[in-house]
C-alpha positions as CSV (number, residue, x, y, z in Angstrom):
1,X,-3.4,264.6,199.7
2,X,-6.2,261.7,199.6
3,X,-6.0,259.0,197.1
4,X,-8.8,257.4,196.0
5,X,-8.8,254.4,194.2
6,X,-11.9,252.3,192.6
7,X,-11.7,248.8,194.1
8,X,-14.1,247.7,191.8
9,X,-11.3,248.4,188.5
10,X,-8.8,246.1,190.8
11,X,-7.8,242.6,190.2
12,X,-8.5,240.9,193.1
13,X,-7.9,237.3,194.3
14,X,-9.4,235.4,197.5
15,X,-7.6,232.8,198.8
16,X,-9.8,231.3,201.3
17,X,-8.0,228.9,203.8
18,X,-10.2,226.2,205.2
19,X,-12.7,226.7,202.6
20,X,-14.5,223.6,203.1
21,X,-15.1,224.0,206.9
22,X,-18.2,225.5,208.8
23,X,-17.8,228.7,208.9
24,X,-16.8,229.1,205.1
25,X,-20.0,227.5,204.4
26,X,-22.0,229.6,206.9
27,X,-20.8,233.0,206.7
28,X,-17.7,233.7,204.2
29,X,-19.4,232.1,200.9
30,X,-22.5,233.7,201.5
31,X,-21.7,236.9,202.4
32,X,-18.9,237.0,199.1
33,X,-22.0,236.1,197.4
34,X,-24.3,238.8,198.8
35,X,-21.5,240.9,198.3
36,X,-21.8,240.0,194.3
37,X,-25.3,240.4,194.5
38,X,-24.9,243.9,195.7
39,X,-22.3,244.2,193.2
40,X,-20.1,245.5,195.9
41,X,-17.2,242.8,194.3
42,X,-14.4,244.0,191.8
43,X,-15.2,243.3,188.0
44,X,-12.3,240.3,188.4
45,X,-12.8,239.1,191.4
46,X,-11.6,235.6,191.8
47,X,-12.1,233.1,194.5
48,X,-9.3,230.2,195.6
49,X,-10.7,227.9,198.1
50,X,-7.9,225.5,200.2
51,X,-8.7,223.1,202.3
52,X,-6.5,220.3,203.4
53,X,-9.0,217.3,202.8
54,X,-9.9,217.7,199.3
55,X,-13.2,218.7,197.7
56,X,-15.1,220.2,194.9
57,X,-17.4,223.5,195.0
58,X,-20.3,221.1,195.5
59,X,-19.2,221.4,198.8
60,X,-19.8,224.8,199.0
């Protein structure tokens, strides 16, 4: 039996560790965004950035 489920109806929550370092900047946050672009994201998708020196999502 296969069971398909539509990701897109799904609650979803990031949590992206290190969110303020290089390759967060370079490849995770844009390709999320190209991601929402294509609207290939769940309706509520939600996005937790953590990083151990602080900053803001100008960072981003």
């Amino acid at each position: 039996m296969i069971v398909q489920i539509d990701v897109r109806k799904c609650d979803t929550v990031f949590v992206l560790f290190g969110a303020g370092g290089d390759l967060a900047k370079r490849l995770i946050v844009p390709a999320l965004y190209n991601l929402y672009l294509d609207r290939h994201l769940p309706e509520h998708f939600r996005l937790i950035g953590v990083d151990r020196d602080g900053f803001d999502d100008t960072r981003l």
